[in-house]
C-alpha positions, 0 to 999 in steps of 0.5 A, spaced: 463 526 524 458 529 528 454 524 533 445 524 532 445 522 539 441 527 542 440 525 550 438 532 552 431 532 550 430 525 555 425 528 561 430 524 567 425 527 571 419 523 569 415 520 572 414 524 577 414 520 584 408 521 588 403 523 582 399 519 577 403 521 571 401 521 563 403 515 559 405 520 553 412 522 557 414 515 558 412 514 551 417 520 549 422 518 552 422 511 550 421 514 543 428 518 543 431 512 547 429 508 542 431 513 536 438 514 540 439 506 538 438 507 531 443 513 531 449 509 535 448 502 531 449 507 524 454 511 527 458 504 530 457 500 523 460 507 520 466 506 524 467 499 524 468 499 516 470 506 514 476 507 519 483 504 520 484 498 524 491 496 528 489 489 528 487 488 520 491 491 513 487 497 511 486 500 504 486 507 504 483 508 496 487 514 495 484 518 500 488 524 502 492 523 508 496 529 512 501 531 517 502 524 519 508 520 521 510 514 520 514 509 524 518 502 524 515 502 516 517 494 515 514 491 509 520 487 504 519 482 501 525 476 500 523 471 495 530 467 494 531 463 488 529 466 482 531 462 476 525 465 472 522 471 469 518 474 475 513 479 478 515 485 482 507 487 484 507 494 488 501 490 492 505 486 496 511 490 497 515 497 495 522 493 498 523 486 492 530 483 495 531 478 490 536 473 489 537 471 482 540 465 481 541 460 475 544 463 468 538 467 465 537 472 462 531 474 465 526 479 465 522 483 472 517 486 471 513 491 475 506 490 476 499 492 479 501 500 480 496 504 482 490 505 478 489 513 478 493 518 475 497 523 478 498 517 485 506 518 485 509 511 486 515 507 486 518 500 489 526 498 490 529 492 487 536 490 490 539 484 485 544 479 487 546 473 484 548 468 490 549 462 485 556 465 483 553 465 475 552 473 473 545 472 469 543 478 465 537 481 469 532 486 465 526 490 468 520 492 465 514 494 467 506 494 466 501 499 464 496 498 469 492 504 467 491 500 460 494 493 456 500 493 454 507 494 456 509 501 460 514 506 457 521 505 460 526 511 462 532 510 465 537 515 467 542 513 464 548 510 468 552 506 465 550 500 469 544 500 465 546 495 458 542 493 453 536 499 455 533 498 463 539 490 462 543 490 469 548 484 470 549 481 476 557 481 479 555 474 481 557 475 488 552 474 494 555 480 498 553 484 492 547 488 491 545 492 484 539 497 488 534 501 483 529 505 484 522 504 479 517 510 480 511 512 477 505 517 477 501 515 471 498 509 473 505 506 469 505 508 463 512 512 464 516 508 468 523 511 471 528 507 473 534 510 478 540 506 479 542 507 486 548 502 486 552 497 488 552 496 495 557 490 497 557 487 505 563 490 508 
């Protein structure tokens, strides 16, 4: 944004050494001064709550953000020992690494998408089973555009039993990885299986 901090209209030359000088050019230039202050505290202020910050989380409100590149993006969240029906908030995380334990079956549902249509969205859930039981694991979403339920499309594959169901193989070194996109507020949610990914 352009600056009003004008500080070429200050006379530096007044006063006038040697001369009795007219109060109204010192009035002046205090006046611009004082008008300058105004204009620094207002622009600061503006800078201190509208501009992104390295030391504090930054909410971006959907506003365009172009040409950038991002580097070291490291945001997963591991929440160990789930034996019950449990959120999946894209708030905290777009990376759930979830080790489900106990017997089920259980129910994931995504929540808290983004609040306006057309914001494209997704998180990756990776399911393991570190108890050695094989719990039935079903993943369902919220429609944070409206009360209710969303609409649950997967694409299909084979893993997917029972509509969006996945049953976990039971061996820790084993992750079921799906995808859960939205662009409507989660009114359709997409589930993509990305696989089973095994430690090697």
């Amino acid at each position: 944004m352009p600056s009003s901090i004008i500080s070429s209209t200050i006379d530096e030359t007044y006063p006038v050494a040697g001369q009795d000088n007219d109060s109204q050019g010192f009035r002046d230039n205090f006046t611009i001064i004082k008008d300058n202050f105004a204009y620094a505290k207002s622009e600061i202020e503006a800078l201190q709550d509208d501009t992104a910050k390295t030391n504090l989380p930054n909410v971006f409100s959907y506003n365009t953000q172009s040409q950038a590149s991002y580097k070291e993006l490291n945001h997963i969240l591991a929440t160990p020992n789930i034996s019950a029906d449990a959120d999946v908030s894209f708030n905290t995380s777009n990376f759930h690494r979830l080790d489900i334990q106990g017997s089920g079956p259980y129910t994931l549902t995504c929540r808290n998408w983004p609040t306006e249509d057309g914001k494209y969205s997704e998180m990756v859930i990776a399911l393991y089973a570190s108890s050695g039981l094989t719990p039935d694991v079903t993943i369902a979403s919220e429609n944070s555009g409206a009360s209710g339920s969303s609409q649950i499309l997967t694409d299909g594959n084979a893993a997917f039993s029972g509509g969006a169901t996945l049953s976990l193989p039971g061996v820790s070194t084993v992750h079921l990885v799906v995808k859960a996109w939205t662009y409507d507020k989660g009114e359709n949610v997409f589930l993509q299986y990305l696989g089973s990914y095994s430690e090697i």
